[in-house]
PDB file of N, CA, C and O in Angstrom:
ATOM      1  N   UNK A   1      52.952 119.943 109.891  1.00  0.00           N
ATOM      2  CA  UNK A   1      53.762 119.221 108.946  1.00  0.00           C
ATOM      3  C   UNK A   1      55.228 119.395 109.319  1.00  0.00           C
ATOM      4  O   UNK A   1      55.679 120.356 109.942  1.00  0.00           O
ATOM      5  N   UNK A   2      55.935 118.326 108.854  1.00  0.00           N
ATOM      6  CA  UNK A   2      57.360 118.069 109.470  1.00  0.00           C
ATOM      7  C   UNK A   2      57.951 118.655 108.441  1.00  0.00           C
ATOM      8  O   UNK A   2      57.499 118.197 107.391  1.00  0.00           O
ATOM      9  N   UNK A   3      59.177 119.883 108.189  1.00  0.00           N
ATOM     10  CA  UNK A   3      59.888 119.825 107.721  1.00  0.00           C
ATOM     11  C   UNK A   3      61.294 119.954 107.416  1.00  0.00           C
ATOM     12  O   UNK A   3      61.855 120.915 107.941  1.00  0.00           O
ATOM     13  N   UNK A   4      61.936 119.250 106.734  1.00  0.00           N
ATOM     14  CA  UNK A   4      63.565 119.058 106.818  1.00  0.00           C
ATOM     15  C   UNK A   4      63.891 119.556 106.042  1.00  0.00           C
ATOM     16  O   UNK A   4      63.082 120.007 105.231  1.00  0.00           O
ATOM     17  N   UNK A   5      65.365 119.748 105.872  1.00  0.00           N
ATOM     18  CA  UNK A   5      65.981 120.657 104.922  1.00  0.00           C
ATOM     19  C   UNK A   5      66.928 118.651 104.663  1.00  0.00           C
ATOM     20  O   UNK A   5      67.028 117.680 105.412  1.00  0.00           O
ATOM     21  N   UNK A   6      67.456 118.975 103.045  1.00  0.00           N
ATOM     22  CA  UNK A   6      67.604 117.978 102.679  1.00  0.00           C
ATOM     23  C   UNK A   6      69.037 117.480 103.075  1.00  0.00           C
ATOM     24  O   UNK A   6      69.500 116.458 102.569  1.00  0.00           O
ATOM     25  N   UNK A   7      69.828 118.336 104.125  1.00  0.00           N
ATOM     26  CA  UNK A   7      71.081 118.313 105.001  1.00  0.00           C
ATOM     27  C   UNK A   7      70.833 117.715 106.354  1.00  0.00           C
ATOM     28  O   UNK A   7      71.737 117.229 107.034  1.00  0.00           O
ATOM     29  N   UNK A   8      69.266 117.780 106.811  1.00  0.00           N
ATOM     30  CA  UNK A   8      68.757 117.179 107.972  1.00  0.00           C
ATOM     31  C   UNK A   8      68.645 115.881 107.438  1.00  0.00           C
ATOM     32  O   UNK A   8      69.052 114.915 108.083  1.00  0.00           O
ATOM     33  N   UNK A   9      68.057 115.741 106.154  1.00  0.00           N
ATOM     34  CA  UNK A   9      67.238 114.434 105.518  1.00  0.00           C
ATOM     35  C   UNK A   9      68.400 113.278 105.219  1.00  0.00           C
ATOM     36  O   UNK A   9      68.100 112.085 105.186  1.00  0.00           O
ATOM     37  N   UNK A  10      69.569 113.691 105.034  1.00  0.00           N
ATOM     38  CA  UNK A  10      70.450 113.377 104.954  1.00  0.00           C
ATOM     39  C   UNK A  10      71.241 112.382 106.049  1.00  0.00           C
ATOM     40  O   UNK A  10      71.255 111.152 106.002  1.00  0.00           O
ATOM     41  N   UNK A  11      71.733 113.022 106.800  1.00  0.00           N
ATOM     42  CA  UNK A  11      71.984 113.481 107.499  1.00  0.00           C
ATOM     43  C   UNK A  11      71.067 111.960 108.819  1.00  0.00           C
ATOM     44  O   UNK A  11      71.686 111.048 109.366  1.00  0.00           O
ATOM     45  N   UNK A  12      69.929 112.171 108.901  1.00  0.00           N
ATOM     46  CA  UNK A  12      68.858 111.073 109.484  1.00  0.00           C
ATOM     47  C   UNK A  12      69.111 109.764 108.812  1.00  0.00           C
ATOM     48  O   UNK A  12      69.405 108.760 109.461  1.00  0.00           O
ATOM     49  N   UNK A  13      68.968 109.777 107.172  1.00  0.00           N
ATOM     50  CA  UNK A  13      69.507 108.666 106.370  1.00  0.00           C
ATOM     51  C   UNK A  13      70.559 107.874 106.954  1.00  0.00           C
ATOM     52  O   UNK A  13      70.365 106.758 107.436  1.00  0.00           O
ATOM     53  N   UNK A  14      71.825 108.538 106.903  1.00  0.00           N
ATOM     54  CA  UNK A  14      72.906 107.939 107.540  1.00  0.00           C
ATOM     55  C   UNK A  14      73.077 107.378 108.638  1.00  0.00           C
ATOM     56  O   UNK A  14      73.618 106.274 108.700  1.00  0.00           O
ATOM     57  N   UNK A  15      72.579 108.142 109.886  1.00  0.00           N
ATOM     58  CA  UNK A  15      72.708 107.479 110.966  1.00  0.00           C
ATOM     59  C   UNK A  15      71.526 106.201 111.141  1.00  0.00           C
ATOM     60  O   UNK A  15      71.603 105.388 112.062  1.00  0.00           O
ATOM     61  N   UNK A  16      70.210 106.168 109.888  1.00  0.00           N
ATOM     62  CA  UNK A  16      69.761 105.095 110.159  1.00  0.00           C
ATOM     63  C   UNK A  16      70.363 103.899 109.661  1.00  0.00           C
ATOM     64  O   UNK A  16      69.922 102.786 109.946  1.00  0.00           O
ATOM     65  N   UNK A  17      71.513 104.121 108.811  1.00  0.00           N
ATOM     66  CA  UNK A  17      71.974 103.251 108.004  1.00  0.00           C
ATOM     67  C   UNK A  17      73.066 102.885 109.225  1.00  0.00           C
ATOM     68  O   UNK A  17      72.878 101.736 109.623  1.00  0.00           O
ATOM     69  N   UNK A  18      73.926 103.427 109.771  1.00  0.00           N
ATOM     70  CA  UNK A  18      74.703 103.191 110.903  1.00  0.00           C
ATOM     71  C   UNK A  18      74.376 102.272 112.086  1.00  0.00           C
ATOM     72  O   UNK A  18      75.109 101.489 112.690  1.00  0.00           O
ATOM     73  N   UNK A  19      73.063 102.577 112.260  1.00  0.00           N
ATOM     74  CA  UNK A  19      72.142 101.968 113.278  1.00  0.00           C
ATOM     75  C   UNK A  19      71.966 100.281 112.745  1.00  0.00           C
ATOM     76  O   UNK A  19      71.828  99.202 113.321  1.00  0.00           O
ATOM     77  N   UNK A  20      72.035 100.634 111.648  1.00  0.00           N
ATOM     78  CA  UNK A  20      71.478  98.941 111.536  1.00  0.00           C
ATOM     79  C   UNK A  20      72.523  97.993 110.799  1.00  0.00           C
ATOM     80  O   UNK A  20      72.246  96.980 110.158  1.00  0.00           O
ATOM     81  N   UNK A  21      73.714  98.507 111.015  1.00  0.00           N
ATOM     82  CA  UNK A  21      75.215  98.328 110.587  1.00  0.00           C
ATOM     83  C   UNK A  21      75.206  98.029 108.471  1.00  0.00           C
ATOM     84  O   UNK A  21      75.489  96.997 107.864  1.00  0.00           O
ATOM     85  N   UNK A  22      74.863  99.099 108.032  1.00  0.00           N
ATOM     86  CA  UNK A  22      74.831  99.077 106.858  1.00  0.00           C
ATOM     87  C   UNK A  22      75.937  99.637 106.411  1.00  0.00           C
ATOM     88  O   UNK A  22      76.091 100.808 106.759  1.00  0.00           O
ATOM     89  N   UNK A  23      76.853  99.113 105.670  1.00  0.00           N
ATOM     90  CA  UNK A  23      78.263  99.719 105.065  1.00  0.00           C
ATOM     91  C   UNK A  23      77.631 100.269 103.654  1.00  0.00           C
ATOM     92  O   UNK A  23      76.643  99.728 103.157  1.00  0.00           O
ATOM     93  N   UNK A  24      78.254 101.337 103.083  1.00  0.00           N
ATOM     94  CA  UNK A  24      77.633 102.419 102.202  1.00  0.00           C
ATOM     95  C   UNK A  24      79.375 102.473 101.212  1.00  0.00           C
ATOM     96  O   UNK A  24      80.015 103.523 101.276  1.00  0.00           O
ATOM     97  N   UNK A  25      79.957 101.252 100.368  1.00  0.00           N
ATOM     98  CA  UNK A  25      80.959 101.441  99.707  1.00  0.00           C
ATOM     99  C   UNK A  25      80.678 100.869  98.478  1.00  0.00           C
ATOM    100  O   UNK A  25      79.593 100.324  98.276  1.00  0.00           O
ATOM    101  N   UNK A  26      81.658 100.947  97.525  1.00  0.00           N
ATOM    102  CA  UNK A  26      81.449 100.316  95.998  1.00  0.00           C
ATOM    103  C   UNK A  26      81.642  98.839  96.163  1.00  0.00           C
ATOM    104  O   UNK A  26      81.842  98.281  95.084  1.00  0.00           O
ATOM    105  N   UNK A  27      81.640  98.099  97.139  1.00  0.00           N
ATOM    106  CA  UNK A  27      81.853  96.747  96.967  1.00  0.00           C
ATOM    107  C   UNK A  27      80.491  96.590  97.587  1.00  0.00           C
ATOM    108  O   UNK A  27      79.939  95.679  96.971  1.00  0.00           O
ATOM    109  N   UNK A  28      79.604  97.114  98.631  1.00  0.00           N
ATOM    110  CA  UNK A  28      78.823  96.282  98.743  1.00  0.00           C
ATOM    111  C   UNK A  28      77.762  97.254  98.434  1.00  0.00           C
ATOM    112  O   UNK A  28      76.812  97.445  99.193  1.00  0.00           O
ATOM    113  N   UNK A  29      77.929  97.866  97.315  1.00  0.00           N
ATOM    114  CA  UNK A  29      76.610  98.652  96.281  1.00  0.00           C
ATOM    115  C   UNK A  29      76.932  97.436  95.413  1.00  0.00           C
ATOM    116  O   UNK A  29      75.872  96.887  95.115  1.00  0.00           O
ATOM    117  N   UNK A  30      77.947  96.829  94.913  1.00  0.00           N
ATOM    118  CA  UNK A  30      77.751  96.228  93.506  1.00  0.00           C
ATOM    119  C   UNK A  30      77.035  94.724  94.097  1.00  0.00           C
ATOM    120  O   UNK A  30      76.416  93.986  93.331  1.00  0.00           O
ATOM    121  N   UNK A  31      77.189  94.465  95.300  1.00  0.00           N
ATOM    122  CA  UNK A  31      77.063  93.110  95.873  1.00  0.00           C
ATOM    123  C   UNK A  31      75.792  93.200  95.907  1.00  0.00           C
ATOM    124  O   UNK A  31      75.340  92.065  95.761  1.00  0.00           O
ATOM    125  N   UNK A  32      74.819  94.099  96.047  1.00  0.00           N
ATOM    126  CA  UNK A  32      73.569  94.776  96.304  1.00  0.00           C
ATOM    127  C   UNK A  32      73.135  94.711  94.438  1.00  0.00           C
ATOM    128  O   UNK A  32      71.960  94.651  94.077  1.00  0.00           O
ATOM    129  N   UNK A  33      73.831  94.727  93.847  1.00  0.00           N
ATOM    130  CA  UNK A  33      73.483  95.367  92.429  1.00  0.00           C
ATOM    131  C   UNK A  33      72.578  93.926  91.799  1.00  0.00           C
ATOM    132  O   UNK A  33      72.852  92.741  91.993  1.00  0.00           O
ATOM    133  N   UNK A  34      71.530  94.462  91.065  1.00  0.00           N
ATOM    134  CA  UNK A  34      70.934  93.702  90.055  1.00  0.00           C
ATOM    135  C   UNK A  34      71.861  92.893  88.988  1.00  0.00           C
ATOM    136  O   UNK A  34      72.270  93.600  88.067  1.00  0.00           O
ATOM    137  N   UNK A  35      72.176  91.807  88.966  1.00  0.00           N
ATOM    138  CA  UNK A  35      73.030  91.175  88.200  1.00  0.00           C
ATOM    139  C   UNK A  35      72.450  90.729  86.758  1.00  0.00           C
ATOM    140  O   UNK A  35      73.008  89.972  85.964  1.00  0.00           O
ATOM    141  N   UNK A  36      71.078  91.435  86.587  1.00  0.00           N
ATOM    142  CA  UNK A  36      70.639  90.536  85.299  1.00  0.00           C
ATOM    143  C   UNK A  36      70.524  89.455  84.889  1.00  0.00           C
ATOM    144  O   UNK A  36      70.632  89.456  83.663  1.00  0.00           O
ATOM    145  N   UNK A  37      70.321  88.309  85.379  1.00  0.00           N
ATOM    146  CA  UNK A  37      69.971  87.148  84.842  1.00  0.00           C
ATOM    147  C   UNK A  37      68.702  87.272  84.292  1.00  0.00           C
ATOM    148  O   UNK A  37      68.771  86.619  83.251  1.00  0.00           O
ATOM    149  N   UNK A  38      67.487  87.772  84.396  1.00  0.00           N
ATOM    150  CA  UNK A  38      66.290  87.341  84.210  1.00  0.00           C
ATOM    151  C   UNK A  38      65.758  89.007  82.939  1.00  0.00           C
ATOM    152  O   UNK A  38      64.688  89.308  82.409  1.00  0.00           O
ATOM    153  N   UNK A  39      67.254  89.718  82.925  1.00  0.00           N
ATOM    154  CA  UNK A  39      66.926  90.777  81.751  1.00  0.00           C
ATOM    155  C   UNK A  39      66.256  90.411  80.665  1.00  0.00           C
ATOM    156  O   UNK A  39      66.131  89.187  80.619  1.00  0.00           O
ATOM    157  N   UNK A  40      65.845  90.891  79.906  1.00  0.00           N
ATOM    158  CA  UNK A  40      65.234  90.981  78.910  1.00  0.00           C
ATOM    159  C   UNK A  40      66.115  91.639  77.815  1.00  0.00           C
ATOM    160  O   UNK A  40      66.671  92.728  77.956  1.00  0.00           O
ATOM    161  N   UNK A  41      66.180  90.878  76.737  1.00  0.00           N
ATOM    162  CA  UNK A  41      67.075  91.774  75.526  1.00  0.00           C
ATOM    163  C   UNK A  41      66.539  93.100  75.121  1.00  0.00           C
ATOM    164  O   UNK A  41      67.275  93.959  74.636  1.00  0.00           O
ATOM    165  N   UNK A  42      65.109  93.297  75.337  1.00  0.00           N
ATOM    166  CA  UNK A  42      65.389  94.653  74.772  1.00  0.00           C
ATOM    167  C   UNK A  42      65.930  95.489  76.375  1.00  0.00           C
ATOM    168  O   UNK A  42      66.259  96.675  76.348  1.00  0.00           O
ATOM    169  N   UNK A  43      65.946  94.853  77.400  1.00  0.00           N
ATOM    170  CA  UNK A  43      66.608  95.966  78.265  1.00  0.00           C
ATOM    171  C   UNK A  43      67.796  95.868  78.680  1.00  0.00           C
ATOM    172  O   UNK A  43      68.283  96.553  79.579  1.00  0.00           O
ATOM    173  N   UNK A  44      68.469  94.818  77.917  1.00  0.00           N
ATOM    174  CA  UNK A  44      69.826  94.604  77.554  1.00  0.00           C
ATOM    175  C   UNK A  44      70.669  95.806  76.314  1.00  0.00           C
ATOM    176  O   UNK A  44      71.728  96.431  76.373  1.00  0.00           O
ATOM    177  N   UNK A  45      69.550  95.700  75.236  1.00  0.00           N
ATOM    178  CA  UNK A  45      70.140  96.689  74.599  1.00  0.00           C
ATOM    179  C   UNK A  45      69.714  98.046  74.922  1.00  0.00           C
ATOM    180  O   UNK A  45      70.179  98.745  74.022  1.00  0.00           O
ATOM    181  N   UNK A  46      68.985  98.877  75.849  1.00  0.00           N
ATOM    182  CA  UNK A  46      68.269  99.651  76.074  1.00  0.00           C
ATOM    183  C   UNK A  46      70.117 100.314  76.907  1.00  0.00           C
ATOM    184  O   UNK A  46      70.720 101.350  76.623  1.00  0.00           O
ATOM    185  N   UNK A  47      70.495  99.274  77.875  1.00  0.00           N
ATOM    186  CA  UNK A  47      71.611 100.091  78.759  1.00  0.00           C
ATOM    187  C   UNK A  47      73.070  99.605  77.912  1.00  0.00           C
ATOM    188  O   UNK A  47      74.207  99.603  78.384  1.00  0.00           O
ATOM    189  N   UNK A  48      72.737  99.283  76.803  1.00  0.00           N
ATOM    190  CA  UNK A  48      74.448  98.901  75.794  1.00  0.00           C
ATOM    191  C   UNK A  48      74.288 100.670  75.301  1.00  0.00           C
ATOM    192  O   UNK A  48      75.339 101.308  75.235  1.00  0.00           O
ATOM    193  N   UNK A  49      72.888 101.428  74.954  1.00  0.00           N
ATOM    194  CA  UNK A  49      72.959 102.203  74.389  1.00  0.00           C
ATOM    195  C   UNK A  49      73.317 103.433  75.129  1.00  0.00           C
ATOM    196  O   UNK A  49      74.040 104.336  74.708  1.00  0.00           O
ATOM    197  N   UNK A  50      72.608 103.353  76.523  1.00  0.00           N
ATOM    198  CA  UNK A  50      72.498 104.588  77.808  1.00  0.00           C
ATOM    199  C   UNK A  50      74.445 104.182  77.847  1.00  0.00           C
ATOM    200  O   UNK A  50      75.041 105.259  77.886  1.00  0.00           O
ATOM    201  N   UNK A  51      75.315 103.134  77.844  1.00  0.00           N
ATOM    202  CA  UNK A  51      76.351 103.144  78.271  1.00  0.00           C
ATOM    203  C   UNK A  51      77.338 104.118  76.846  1.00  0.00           C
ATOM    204  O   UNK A  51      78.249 104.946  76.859  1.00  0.00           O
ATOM    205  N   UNK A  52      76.439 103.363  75.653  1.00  0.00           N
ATOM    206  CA  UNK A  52      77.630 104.135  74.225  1.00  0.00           C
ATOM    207  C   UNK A  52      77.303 105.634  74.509  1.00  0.00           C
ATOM    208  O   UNK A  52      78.306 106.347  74.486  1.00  0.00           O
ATOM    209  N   UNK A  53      76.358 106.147  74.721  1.00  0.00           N
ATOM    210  CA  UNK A  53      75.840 107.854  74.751  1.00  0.00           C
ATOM    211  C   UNK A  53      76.802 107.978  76.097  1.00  0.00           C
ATOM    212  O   UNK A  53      77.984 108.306  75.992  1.00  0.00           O
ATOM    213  N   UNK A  54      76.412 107.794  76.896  1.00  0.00           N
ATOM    214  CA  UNK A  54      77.450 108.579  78.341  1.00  0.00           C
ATOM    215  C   UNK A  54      78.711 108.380  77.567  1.00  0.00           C
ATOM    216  O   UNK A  54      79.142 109.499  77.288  1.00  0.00           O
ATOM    217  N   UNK A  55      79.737 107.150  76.952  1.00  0.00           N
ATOM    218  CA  UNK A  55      80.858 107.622  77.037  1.00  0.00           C
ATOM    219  C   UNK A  55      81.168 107.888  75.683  1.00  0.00           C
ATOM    220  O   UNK A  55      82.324 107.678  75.314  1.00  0.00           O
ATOM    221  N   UNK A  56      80.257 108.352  74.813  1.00  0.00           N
ATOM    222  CA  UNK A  56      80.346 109.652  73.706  1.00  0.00           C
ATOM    223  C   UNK A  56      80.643 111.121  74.340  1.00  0.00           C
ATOM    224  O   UNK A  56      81.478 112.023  74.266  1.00  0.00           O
ATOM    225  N   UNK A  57      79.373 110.775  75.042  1.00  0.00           N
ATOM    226  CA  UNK A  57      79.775 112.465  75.819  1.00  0.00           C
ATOM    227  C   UNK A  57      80.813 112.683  76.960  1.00  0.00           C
ATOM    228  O   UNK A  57      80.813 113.626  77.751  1.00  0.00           O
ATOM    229  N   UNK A  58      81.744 111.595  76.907  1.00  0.00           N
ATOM    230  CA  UNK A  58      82.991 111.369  77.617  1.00  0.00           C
ATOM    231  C   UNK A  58      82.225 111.680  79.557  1.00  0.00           C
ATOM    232  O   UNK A  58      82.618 112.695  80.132  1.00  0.00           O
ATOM    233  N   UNK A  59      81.404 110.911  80.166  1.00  0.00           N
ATOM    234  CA  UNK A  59      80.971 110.488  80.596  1.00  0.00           C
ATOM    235  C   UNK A  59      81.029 108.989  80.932  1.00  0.00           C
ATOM    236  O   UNK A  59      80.801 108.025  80.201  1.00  0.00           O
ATOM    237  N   UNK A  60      81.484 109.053  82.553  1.00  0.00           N
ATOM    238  CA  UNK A  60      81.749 107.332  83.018  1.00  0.00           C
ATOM    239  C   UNK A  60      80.314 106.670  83.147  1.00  0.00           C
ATOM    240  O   UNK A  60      79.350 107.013  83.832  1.00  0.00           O
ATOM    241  N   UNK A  61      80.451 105.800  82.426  1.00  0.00           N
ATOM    242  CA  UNK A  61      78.546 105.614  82.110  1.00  0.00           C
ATOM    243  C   UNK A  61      78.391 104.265  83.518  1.00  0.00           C
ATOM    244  O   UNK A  61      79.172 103.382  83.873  1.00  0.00           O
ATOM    245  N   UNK A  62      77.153 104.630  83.960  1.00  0.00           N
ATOM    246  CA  UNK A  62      77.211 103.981  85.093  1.00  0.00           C
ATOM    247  C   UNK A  62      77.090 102.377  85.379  1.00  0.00           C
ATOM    248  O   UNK A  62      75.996 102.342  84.815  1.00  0.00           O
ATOM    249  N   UNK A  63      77.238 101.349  85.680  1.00  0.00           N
ATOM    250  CA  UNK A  63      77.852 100.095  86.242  1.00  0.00           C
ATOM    251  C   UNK A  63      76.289  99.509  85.781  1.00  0.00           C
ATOM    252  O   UNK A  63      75.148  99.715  86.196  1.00  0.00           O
ATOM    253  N   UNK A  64      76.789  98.804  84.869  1.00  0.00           N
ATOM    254  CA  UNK A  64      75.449  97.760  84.669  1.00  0.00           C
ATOM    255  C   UNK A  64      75.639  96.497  84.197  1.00  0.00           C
ATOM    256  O   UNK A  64      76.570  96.381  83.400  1.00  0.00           O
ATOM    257  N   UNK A  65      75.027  95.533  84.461  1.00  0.00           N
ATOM    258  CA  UNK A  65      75.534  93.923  83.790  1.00  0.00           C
ATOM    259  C   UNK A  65      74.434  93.918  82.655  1.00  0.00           C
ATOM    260  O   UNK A  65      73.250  94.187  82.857  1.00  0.00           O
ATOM    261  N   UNK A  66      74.875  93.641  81.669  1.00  0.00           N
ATOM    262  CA  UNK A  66      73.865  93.251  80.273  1.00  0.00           C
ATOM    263  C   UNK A  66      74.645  92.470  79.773  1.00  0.00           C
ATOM    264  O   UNK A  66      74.362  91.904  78.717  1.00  0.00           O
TER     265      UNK A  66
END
């Protein structure tokens, strides 16, 4: 059995992402991002709520379209 430490695993990730000219920034994670058209209201209100709790607990609540 093969095993890596998760600094190797890492580490392999990247350079496969390099290899196949994948840019790894906030413009083309959001370009990549699920835009919601085809959401569903209750999983519309499901991440209005995951967004009010993170920034109760003063927490940048993470990037979602609803």
């Amino acid at each position: 059995m093969l095993v890596l430490s998760l600094d190797e695993y890492l580490a392999e990730i990247e350079a496969r992402k390099a290899a196949l000219g994948m840019v790894d920034g906030p413009a083309e994670t959001d370009a990549m991002r699920n835009k919601g058209g085809a959401r569903t209201a209750e999983k519309r209100e499901l991440l209005r709520k995951a967004a009010a709790r993170a920034e109760a607990a003063g927490i940048e609540p993470a990037r979602a379209y609803f």
